[in-house]
SEKE-941195 format. One record per residue (C-alpha): residue in three letters; x, y, z; residue number from 1. Coordinates in nm, 3 decimals. Example, Ala and Ser with C-alpha at 12.3 -4.5 7.8 and 13.67 -1.06 7.14 Angstrom:
2
{pt "ALA",{1.230,-0.450,0.780},1}
{pt "SER",{1.367,-0.106,0.714},2}
***
This chain:
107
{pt "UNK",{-0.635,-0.643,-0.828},1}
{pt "UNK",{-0.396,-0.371,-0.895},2}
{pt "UNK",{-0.144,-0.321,-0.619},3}
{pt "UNK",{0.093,0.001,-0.580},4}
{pt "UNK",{0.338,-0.030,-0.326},5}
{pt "UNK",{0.469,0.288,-0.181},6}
{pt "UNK",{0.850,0.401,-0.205},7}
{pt "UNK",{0.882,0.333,0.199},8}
{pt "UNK",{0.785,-0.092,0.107},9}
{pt "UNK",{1.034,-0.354,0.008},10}
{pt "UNK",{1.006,-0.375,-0.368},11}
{pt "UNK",{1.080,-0.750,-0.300},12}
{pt "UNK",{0.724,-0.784,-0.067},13}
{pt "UNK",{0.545,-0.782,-0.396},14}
{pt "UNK",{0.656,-1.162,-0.483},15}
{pt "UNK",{0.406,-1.229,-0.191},16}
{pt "UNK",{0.102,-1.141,-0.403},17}
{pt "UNK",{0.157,-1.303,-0.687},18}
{pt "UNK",{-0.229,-1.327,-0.752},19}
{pt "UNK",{-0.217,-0.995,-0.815},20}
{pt "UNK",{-0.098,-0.721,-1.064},21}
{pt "UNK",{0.167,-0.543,-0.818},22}
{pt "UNK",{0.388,-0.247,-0.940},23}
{pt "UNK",{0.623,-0.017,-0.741},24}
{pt "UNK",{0.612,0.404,-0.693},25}
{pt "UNK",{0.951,0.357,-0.815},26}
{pt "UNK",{0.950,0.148,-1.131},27}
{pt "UNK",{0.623,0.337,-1.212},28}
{pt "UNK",{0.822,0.671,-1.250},29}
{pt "UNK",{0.637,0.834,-0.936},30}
{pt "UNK",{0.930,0.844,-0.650},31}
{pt "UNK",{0.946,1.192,-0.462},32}
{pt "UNK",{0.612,1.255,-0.563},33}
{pt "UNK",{0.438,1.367,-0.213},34}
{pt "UNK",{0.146,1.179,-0.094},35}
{pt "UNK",{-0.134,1.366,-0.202},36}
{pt "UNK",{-0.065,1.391,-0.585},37}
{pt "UNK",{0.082,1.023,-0.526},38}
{pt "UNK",{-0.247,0.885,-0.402},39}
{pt "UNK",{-0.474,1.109,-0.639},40}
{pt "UNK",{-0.225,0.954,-0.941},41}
{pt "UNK",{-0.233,0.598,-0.818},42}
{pt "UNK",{-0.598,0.599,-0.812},43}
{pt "UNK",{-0.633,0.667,-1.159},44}
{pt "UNK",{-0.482,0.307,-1.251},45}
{pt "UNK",{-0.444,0.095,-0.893},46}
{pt "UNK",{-0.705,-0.045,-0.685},47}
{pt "UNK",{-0.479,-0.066,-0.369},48}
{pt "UNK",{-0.230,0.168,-0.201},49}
{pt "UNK",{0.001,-0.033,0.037},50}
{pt "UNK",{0.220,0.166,0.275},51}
{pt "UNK",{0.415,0.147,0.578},52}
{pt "UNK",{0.395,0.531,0.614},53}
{pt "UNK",{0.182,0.564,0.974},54}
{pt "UNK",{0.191,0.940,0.901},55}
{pt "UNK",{-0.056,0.944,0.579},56}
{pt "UNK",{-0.379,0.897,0.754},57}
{pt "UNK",{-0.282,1.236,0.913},58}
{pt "UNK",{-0.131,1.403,0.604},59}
{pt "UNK",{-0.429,1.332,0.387},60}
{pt "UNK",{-0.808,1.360,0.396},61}
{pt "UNK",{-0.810,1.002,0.274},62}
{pt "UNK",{-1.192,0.954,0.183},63}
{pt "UNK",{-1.066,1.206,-0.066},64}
{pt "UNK",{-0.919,0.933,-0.273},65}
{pt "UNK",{-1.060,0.670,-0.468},66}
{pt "UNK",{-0.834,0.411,-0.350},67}
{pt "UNK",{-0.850,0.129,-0.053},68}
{pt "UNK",{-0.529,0.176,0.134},69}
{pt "UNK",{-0.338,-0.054,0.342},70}
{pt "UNK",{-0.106,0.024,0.631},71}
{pt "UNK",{0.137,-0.205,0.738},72}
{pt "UNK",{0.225,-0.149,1.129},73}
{pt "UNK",{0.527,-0.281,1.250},74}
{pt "UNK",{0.852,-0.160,1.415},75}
{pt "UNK",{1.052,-0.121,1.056},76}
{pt "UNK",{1.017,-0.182,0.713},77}
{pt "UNK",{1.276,-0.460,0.645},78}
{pt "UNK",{1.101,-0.704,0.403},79}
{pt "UNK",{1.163,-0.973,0.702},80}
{pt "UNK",{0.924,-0.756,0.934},81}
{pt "UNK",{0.716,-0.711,0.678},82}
{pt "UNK",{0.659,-1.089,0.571},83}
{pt "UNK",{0.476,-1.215,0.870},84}
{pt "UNK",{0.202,-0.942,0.786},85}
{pt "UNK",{0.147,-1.117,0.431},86}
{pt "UNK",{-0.128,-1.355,0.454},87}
{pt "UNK",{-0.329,-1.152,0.663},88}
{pt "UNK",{-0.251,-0.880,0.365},89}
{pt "UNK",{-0.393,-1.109,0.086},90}
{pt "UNK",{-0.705,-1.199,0.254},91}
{pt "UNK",{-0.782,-0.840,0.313},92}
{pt "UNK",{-0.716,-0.824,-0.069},93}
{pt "UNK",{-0.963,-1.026,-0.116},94}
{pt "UNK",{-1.256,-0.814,0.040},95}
{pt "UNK",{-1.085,-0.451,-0.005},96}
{pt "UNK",{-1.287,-0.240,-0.195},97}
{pt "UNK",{-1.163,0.080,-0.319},98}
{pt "UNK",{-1.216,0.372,-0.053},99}
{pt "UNK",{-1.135,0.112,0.180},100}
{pt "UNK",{-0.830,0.183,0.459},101}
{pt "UNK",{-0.711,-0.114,0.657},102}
{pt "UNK",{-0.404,-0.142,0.907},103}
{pt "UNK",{-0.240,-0.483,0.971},104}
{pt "UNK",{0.006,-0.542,1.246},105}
{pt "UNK",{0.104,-0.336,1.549},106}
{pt "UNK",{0.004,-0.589,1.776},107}
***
C-alpha cells in the first residue's frame, strides 16, 4: 500500500510501516500545498492519506477524494505520541480501502 504522510506527521513515523511503500508531503515536493489540491494530488499515486490535522474532515468534502484517510488523535504530534497509535495503524492498513476515513486515538 502506498502511504503519504502529511507535512503535520513525524517523517520518522514512517519506519513503523515498513510493509508498506511510505513517502512524505515533503520529500514528495508537495509542502504548502493546501489540503484540497494536496488530497486531490495524493490520490492520483497514494492509497492512504495519514494526518494528524483534526481540522480536514471539516475543511474538505472528503468523499470527494479517492483516497482512505487516516487521522491520528492525540494531544500532539511528537513521533513519541504518535508511536503508541502504530499497530492499531497497520491493522487498519490492512482492511483500508480507498474512500475509506478512519480516526485512531483520542481515547
Amino acid at each position: 500500500m502506498k502511504v503519504l504522510l502529511d507535512e503535520c506527521v513525524p517523517r520518522k513515523l514512517g519506519r513503523e510501516l515498513a510493509d508498506h511503500e511510505v513517502q512524505t508531503v515533503t520529500k514528495r515536493g508537495w509542502s504548502g500545498i493546501k489540503n484540497g489540491n494536496l488530497l486531490a494530488l495524493a490520490a492520483t499515486e497514494f492509497d492512504v492519506f495519514l494526518t494528524v490535522d483534526q481540522n480536514l474532515k471539516y475543511q474538505q468534502n472528503l468523499e470527494n477524494f479517492n483516497i482512505a484517510i487516516v487521522l491520528l488523535i492525540a494531544r500532539n504530534n511528537r513521533l513519541k505520541t504518535l508511536l503508541p497509535l502504530m499497530p492499531e495503524v497497520r491493522e487498519a492498513l490492512s482492511e483500508i480501502t480507498k474512500g475509506d476515513f478512519i480516526h485512531i486515538g483520542g481515547g
